[in-house]
C-alpha positions as CSV (number, residue, x, y, z in Angstrom):
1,X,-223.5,38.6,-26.3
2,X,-224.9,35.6,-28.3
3,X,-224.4,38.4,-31.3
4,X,-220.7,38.8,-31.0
5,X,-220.2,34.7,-30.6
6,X,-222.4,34.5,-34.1
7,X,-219.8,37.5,-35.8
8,X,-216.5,36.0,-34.1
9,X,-217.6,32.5,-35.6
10,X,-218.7,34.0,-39.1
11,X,-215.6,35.7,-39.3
12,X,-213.3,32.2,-38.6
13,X,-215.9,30.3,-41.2
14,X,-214.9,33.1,-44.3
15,X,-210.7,32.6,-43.7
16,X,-210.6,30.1,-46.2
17,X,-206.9,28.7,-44.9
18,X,-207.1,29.8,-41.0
19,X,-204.4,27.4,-40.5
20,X,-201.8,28.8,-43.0
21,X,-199.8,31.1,-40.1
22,X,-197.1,29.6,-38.9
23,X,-193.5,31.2,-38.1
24,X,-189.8,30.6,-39.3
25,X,-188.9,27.1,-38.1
26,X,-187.1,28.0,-34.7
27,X,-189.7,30.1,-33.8
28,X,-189.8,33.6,-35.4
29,X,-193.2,35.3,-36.6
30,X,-194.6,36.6,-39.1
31,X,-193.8,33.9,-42.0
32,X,-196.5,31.8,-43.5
33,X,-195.8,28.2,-44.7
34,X,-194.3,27.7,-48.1
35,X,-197.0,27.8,-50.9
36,X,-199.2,29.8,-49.0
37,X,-201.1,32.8,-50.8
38,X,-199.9,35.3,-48.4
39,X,-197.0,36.4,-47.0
40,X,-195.5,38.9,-44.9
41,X,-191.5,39.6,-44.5
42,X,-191.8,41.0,-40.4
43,X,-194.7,41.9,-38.1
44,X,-196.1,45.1,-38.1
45,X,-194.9,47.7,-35.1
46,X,-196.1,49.3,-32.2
47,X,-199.7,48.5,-31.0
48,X,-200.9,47.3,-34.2
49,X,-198.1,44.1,-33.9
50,X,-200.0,43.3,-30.6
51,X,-203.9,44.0,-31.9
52,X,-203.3,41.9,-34.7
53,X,-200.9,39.3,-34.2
54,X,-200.9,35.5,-33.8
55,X,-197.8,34.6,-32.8
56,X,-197.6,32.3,-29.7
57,X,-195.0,34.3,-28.0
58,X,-196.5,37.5,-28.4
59,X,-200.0,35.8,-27.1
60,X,-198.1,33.9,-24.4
61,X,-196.8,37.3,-23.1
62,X,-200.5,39.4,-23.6
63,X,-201.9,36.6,-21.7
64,X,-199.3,37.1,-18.6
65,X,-199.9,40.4,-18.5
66,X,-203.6,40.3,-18.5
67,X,-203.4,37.4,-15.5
68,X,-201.4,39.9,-13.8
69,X,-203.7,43.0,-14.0
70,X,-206.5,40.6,-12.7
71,X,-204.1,39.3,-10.1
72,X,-203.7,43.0,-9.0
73,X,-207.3,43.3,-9.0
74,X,-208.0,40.0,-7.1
75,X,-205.2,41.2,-4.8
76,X,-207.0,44.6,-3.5
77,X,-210.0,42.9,-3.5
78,X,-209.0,40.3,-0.6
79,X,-207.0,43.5,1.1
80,X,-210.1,45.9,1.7
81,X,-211.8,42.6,2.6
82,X,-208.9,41.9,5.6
83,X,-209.0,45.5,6.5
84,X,-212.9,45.3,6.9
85,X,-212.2,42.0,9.1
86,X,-209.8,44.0,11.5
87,X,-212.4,44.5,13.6
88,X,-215.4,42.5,14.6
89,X,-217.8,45.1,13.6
90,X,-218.4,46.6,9.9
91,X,-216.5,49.8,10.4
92,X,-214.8,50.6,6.4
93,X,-216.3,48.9,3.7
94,X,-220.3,47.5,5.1
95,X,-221.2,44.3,4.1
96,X,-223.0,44.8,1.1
97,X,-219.4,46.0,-0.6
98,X,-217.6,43.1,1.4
99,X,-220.0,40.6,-0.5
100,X,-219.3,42.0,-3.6
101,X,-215.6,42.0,-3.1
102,X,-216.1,38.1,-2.3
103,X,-217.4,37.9,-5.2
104,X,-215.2,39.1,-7.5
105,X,-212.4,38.0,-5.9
106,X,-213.0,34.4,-6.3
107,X,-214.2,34.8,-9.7
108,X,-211.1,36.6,-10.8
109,X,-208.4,34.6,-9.2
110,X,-209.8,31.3,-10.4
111,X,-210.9,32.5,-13.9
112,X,-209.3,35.4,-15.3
113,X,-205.9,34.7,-13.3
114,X,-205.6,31.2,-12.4
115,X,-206.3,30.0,-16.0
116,X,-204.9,32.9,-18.2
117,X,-201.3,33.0,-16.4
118,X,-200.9,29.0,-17.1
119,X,-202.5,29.4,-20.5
120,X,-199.5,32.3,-20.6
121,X,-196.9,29.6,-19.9
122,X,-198.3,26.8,-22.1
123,X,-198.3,29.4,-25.6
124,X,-194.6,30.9,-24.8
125,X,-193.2,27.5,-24.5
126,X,-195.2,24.5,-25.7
127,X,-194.2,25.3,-29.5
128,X,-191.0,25.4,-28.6
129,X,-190.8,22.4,-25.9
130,X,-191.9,20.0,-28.5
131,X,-189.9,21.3,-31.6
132,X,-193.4,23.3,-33.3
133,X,-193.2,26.0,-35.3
134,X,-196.6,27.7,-33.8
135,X,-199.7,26.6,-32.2
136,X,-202.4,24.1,-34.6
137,X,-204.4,27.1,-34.8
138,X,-203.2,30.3,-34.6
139,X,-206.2,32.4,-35.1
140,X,-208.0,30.6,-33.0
141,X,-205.3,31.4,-30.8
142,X,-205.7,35.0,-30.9
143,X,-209.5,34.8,-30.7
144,X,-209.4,32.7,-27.4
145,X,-207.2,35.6,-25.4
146,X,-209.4,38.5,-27.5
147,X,-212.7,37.0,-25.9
148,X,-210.9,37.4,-22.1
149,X,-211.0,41.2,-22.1
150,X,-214.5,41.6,-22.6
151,X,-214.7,39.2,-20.2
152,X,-213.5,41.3,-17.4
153,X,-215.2,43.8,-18.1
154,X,-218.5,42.3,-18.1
155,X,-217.2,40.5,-14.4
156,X,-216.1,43.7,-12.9
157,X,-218.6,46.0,-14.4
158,X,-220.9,46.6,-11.8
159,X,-217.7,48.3,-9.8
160,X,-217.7,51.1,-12.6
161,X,-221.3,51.6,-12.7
162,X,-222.5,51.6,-9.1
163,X,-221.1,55.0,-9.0
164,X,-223.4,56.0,-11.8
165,X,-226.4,55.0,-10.2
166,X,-228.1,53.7,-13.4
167,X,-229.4,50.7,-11.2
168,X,-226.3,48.0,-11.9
169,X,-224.6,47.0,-8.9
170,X,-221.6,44.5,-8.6
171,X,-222.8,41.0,-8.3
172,X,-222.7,39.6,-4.0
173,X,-223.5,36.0,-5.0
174,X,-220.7,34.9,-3.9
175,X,-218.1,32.8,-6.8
176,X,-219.9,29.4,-6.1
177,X,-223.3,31.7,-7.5
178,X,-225.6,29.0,-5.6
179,X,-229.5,29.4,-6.0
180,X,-231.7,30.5,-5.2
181,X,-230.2,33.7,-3.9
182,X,-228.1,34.1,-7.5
183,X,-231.6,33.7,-8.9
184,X,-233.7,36.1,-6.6
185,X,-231.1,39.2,-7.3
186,X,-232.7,41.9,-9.5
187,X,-229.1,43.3,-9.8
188,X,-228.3,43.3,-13.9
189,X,-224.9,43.2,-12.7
190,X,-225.3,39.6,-12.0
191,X,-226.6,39.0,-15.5
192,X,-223.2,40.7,-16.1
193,X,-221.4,38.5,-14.3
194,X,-223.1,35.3,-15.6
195,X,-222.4,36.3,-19.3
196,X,-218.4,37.5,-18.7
197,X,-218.1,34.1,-16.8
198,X,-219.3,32.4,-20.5
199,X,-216.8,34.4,-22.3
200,X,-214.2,33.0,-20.0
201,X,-215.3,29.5,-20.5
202,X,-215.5,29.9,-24.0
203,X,-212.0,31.2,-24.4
204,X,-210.5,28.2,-22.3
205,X,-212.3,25.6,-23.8
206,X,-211.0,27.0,-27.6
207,X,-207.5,27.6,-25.8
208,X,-207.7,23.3,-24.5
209,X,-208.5,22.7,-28.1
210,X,-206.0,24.1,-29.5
211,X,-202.6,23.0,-26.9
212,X,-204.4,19.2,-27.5
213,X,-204.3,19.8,-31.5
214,X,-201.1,21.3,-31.2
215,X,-199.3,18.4,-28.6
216,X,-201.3,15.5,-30.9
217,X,-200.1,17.0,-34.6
218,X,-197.0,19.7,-34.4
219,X,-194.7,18.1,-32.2
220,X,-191.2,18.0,-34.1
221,X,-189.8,14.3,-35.8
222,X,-187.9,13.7,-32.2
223,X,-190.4,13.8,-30.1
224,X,-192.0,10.8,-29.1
225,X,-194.6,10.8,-26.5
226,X,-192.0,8.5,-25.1
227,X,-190.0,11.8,-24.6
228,X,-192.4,14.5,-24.4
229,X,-191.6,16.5,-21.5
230,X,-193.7,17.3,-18.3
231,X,-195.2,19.9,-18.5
232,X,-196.8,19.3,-21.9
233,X,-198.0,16.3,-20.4
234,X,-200.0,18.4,-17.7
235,X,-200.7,21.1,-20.3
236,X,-202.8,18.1,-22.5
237,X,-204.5,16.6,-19.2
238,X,-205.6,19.8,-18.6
239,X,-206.8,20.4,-21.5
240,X,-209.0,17.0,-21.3
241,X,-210.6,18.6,-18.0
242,X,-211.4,21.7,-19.4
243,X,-213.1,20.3,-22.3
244,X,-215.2,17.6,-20.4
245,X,-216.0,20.4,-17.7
246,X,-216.3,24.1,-19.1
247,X,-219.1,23.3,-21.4
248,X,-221.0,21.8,-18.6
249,X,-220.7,25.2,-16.6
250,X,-221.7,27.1,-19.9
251,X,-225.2,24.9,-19.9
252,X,-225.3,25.9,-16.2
253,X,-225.5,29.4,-16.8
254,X,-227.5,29.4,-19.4
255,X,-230.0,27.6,-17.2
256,X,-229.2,30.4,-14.6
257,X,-229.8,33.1,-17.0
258,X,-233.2,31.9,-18.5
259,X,-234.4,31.4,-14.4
260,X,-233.1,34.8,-13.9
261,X,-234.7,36.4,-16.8
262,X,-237.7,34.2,-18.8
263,X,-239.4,32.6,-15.6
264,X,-237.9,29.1,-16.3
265,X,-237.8,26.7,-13.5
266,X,-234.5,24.7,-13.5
267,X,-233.5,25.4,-10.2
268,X,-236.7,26.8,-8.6
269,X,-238.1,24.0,-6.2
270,X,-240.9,22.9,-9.0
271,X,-238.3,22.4,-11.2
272,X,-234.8,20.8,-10.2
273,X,-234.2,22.7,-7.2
274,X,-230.9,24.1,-5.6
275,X,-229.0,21.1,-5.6
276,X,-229.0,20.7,-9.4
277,X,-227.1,23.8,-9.0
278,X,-224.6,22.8,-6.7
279,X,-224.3,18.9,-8.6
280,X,-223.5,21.0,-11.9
281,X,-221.5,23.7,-10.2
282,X,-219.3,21.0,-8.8
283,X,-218.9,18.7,-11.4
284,X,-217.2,21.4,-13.1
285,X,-215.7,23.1,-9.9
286,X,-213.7,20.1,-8.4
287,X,-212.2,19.1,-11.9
288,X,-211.2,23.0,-12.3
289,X,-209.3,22.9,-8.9
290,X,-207.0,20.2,-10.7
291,X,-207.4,22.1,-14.2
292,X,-205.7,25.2,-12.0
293,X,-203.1,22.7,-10.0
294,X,-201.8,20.4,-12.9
295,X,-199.9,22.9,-15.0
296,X,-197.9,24.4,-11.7
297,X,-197.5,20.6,-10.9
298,X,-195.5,20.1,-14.6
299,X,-193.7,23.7,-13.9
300,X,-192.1,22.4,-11.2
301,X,-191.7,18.8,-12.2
302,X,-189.8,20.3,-15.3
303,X,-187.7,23.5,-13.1
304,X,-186.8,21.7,-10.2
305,X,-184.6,19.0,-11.6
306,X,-182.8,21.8,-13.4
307,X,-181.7,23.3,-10.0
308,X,-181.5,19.7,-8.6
309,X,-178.6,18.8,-10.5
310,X,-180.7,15.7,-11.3
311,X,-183.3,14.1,-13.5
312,X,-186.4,14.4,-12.4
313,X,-187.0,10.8,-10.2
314,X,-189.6,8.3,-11.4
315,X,-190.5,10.6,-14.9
316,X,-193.1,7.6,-16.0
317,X,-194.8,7.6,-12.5
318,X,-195.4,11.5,-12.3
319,X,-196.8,11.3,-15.9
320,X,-199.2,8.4,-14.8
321,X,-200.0,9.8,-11.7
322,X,-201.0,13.1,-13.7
323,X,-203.5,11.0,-15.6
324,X,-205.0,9.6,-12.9
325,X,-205.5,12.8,-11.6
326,X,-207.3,14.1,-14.9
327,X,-209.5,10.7,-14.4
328,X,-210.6,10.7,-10.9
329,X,-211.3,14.6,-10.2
330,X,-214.7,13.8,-12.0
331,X,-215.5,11.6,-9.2
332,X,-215.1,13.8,-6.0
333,X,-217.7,16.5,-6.8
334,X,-220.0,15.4,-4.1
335,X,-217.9,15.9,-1.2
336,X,-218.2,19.4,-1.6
337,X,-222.2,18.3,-0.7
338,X,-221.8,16.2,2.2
339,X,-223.8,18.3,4.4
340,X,-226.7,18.8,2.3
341,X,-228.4,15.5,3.4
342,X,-227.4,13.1,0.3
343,X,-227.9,9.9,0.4
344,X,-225.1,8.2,3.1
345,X,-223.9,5.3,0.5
346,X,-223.7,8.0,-1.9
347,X,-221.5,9.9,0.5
348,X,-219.1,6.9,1.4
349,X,-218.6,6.2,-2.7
350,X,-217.3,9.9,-2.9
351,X,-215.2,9.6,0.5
352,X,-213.7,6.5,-1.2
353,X,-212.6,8.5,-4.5
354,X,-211.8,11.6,-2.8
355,X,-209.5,10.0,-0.7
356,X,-208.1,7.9,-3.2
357,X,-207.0,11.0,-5.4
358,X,-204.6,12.0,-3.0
359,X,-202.3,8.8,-3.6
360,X,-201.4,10.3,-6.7
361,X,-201.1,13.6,-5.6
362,X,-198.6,12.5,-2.7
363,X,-196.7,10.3,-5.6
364,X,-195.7,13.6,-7.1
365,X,-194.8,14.6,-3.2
366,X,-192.7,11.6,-3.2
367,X,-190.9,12.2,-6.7
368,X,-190.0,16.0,-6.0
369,X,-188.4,15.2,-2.7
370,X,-186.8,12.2,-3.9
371,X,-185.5,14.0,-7.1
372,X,-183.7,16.5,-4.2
373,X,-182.5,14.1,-1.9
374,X,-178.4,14.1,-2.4
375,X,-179.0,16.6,-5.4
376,X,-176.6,19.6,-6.3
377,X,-179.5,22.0,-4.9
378,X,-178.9,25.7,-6.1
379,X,-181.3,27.4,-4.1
380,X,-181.8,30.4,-7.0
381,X,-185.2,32.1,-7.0
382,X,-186.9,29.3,-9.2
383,X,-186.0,26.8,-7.3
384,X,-187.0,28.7,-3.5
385,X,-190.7,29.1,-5.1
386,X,-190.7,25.4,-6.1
387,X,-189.5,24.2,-2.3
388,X,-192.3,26.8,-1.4
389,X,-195.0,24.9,-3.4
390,X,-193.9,21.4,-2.5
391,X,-194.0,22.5,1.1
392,X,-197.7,24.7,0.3
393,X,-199.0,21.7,-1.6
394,X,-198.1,19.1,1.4
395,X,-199.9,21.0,3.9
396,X,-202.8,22.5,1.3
397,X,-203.3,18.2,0.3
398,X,-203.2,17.0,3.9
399,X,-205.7,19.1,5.5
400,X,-208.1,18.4,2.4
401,X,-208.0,15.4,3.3
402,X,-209.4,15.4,6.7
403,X,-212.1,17.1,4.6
404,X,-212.8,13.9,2.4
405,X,-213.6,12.1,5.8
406,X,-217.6,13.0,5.6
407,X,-217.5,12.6,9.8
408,X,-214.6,15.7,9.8
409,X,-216.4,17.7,7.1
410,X,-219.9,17.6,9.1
411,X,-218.3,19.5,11.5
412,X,-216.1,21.7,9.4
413,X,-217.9,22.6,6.1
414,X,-218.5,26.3,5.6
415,X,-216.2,27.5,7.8
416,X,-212.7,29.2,7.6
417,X,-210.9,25.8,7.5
418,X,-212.2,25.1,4.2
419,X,-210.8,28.9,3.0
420,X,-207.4,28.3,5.1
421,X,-207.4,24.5,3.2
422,X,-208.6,25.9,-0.5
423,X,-206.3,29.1,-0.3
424,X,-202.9,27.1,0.8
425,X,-203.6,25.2,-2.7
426,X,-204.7,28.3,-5.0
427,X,-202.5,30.9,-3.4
428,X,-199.4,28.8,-1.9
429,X,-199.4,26.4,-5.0
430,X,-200.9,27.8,-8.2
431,X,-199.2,31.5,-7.9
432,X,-195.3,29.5,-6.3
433,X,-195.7,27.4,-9.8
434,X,-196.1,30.7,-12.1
435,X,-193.6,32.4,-10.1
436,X,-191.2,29.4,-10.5
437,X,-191.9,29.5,-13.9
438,X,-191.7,33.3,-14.4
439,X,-187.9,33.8,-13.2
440,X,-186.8,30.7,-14.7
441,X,-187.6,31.8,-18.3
442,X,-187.3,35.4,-17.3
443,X,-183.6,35.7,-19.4
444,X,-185.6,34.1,-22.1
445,X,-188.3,36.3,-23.6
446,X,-186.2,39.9,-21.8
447,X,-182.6,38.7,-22.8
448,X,-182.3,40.4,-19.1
449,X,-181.5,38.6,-15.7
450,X,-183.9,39.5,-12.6
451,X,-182.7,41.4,-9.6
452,X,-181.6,38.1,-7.6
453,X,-182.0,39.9,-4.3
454,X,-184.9,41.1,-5.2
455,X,-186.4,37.5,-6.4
456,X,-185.5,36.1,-3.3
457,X,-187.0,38.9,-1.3
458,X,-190.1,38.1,-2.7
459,X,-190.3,34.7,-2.0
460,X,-189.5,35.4,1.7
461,X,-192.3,37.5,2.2
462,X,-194.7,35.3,0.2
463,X,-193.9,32.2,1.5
464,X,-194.2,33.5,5.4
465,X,-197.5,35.7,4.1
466,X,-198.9,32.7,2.7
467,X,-198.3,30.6,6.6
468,X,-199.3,33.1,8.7
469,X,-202.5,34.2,7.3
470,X,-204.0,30.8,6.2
471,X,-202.7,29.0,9.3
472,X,-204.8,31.2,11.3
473,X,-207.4,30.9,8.5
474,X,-207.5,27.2,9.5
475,X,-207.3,28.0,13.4
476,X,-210.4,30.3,12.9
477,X,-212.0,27.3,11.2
478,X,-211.6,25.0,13.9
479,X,-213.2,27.7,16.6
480,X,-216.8,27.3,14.8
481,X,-216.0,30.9,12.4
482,X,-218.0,30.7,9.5
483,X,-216.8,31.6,6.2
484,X,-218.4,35.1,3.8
485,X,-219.5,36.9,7.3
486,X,-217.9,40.5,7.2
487,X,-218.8,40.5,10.9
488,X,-218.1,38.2,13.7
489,X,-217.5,37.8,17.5
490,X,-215.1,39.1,19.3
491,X,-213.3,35.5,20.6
492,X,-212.0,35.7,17.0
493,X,-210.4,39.0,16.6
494,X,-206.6,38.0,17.3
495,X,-207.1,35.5,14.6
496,X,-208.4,37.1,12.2
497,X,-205.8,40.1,12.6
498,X,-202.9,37.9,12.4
499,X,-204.5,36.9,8.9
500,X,-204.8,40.3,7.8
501,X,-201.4,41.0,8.6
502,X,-200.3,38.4,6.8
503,X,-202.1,39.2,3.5
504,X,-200.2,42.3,3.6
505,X,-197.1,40.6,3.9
506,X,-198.4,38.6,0.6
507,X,-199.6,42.0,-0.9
508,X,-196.2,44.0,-0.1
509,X,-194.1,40.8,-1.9
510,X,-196.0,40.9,-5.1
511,X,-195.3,44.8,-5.0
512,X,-191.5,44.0,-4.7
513,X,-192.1,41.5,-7.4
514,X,-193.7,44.4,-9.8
515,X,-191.0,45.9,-9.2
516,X,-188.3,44.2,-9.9
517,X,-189.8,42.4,-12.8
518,X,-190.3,46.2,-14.4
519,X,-187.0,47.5,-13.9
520,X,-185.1,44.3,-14.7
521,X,-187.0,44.1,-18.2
522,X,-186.2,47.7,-18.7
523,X,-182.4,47.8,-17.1
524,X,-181.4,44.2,-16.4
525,X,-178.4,43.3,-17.1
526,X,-178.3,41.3,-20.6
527,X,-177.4,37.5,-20.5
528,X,-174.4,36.4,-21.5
529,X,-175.0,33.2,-22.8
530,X,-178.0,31.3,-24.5
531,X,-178.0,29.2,-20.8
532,X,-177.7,31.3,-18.4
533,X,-178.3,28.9,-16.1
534,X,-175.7,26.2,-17.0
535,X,-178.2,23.5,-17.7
536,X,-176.2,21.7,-20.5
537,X,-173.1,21.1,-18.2
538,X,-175.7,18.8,-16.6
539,X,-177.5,17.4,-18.9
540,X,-180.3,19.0,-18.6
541,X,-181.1,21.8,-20.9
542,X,-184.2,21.2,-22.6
543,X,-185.6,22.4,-26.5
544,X,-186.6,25.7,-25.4
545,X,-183.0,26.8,-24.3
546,X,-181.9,25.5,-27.1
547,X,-183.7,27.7,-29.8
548,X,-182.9,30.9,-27.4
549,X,-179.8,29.8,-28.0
550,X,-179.9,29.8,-31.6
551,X,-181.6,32.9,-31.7
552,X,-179.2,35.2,-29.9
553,X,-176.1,33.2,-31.8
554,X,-178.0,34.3,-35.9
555,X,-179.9,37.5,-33.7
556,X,-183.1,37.0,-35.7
557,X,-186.3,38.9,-33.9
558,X,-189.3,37.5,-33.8
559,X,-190.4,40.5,-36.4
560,X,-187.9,39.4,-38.9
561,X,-184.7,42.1,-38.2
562,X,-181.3,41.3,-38.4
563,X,-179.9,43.3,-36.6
564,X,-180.9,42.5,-32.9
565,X,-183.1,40.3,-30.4
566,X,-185.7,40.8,-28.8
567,X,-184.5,41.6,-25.5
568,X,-181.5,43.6,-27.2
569,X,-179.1,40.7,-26.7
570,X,-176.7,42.2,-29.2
571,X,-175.8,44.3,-27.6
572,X,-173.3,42.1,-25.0
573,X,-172.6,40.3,-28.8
């Protein structure tokens, strides 16, 4: 692995102008700036367009589909795991299987979809929010989502080879990976893991460099920071947390690796022991909670006063609020340590910070509702998923807080309140954002408008999957279940099969979501207008409406044809 990372950086180092691509102002690909030594009239076709290219759309779009594919994945995972927990016995998949599908599945929905799907949103539309022809570095660009690939395959790989019986399992360390049990394993598959989980961290930290290089230098002549919008603002802070974070979980498994393979002692008990595993694991897990919540957060600061009728209320106190956020989640690591006998003035400091970072997560409550209060509310499929993560994020934010209170999480820590708090916040807030996002742009990069029944079938089922099964999640929690057992006792059956049926709900939405997201792209009907949803009537229609607009009106394609756009637009012309 430390092979390829030598040959991907040799190969940057020889481009002697790796910052020469960058598209026909508006947007289109495949131009180089003027005085450049080479030049190319369109994109190449086919697969070779997407193997080679660095435009931001196209890598905006391969980065959505490969969050989706490892939201599918993610997705079955936690299904077989409900099934098993249909009964209290282990009757389907034994526990062995169960731990390694707990695994995985928190190591792919937190860093090959969480991540990927808002890196997805912030390459389609940055550019063109702030008026930029491309990203700072489009290369760079394209290396950062190559490196993610390899990376599930490396995460996943011990699924493919168990079969095989060549002696490499899936990893059952669970995501958090703590020592010494991720240390005692002789499964290579955890090695596996360890080294597809560095791939990932590579590519985001190379991804925040480039969206902060891009924000600080490429924004267009009009736009100040005064009047950048929202969710460029999140994308940036982001950005910060990933780069004063990701490295720090690199060193980590590094560390891990050398204790797992050369005899080193950095988390053995003669050297720093397990809890310099869980103080490094945290300092970069609590920030990443925020580095997966922020981006939604500036989705739905930027699509809800669109369907408001409104500007978005108190725009200066969401963007300082956001900072403060980026500032204080590198305070709060500890409290996911309470129990493990720390020092009790050490504990109050990180009760203090940990409740104070959800005064400016509830001033972002305050400016959604505030922002809808006697608005013009069109309740399309956007705006239902951002209600549905204003709602999520009330109740996913309330009940951590009870967890902040070190007297509350004595008595609640590892058990299934922690998964019914965590999950209303990574799967009632994180995916409502990208599916907010998703059908708002959706007549953007298709030229093709959704199935609106469809869309708002899917948020139904979602939204009441999403409350029944972590609700009981939380339920279970305060009964004394623990969490990662794939058995239990009986007194908690009832519980624990109204969950399961509502992650099938969940599951069954996202496949009417597939669905309709497939056949719309394919059959759609084509958008009539370059706003299709009558933003500018309002006063609201931002930059990136405005150069789909233009695009459709001269029906220039990203590849550099005249005679139609992308999502076959000319047609209705």
């Amino acid at each position: 692995m430390g092979l390829l990372l030598v040959a991907v950086a040799a190969f940057i180092l020889r481009i002697e102008n790796w910052r020469s691509y960058t598209p026909l102002s508006g947007g289109g690909g495949g131009a180089y700036r003027e005085g450049a030594e080479v030049t190319h009239e369109e994109k190449p076709g086919g697969l070779t367009r997407w193997l080679t290219t660095v435009d931001h759309k196209d890598i905006g779009l391969m980065y959505g589909l490969y969050a989706l594919v490892a939201f599918v994945w993610g997705g079955v995972g936690i299904l077989l795991m409900r099934t098993e927990l249909l009964t209290p016995e282990s009757a389907i998949v034994g526990a062995n299987f169960y731990n390694a599908l707990l695994t995985s599945h928190g190591i792919t929905m937190l860093f090959l979809f969480g991540t990927p799907i808002l890196a997805a949103f912030g390459n389609y539309f940055i550019p063109l929010l702030i008026g930029a022809d491309d990203m700072a570095f489009p290369r760079v660009n394209a290396i950062a989502f190559w490196l993610l690939p390899p990376s599930a395959l490396l995460i996943w790989g011990g699924f493919f080879t168990a079969p095989l019986n060549v002696g490499i399992d899936p990893s059952q360390t669970s995501w958090t990976m703590y020592t010494p049990l991720s240390v005692e394993q002789t499964n290579p598959g955890v090695d596996l893991m360890l080294l597809g989980l560095h791939l990932s961290g590579v590519s985001a930290t190379m991804g925040a460099i480039n969206f902060i290089a891009t924000v600080f230098t490429e924004r267009g002549d009009d736009v100040g920071w005064e009047s950048l919008d929202i969710f460029s603002w999140t994308m940036i802070t982001q950005s910060g947390l990933i780069l004063f974070s990701f490295p720090l979980l690199g060193s980590a498994l590094v560390m891990l690796l050398l204790d797992r393979n050369f005899g080193t002692l950095f988390f053995a008990a003669e050297g720093g022991g397990s809890l310099l595993w869980q103080h490094l694991f945290w300092f970069f897990g609590h920030p990443e909670v925020y580095i997966l919540v922020l981006p939604p957060m500036g989705l739905v600061s930027l699509i809800l006063p669109r369907f408001a009728g409104r500007k978005l209320f108190g725009f200066k106190f969401v963007v300082y609020s956001t900072l403060a956020i980026g500032v204080l989640s590198f305070g709060v690591w500890a409290h996911h340590m309470f129990s493990t006998g720390i020092d009790p003035r050490i504990r109050g400091s990180f009760m203090a910070v940990s409740l104070a970072i959800a005064v400016p997560s509830a001033v972002k409550v305050f400016n959604w509702i505030t922002t809808m209060w006697n608005g013009r509310l069109r309740l399309t499929a956007p705006m239902l998923f951002c209600v549905g993560f204003v709602q999520n994020f009330i109740i996913g934010g309330v009940t951590g807080v009870f967890l902040a209170s070190v007297p509350v999480d004595l008595v609640l820590h590892d058990t299934y309140y922690v998964v019914g708090h965590f999950h209303f916040i990574v799967m009632g807030v994180i995916p409502f954002g990208a599916f907010a996002g998703i059908y708002y742009w959706f007549p953007m990069f298709t030229g093709r408008m959704y199935q609106k029944t469809l869309a708002k079938l899917h948020f139904w089922l979602t939204i009441v999957g999403v409350n029944v099964t972590f609700f009981a999640l939380l339920l279970l929690g305060y009964g004394g279940m623990p969490r990662r057992y794939a058995t239990y006792l009986p007194q908690f059956q009832l519980l624990h099969v109204v969950a399961t049926v509502g992650a099938f709900l969940i599951g069954f939405g996202q496949l009417v979501f597939v669905w309709n997201l497939v056949t719309s792209w394919l059959e759609g009907p084509h958008v009539e207008s370059g706003d299709p949803w009558n933003l500018e009537d309002a006063g609201l229609k931002t930059k990136e409406w405005t150069w789909f607009e233009r695009k459709r009106e001269t029906a220039i394609t990203d590849g550099g044809d005249d005679a139609a756009t992308d999502g076959d637009e000319s047609a209705d012309d």
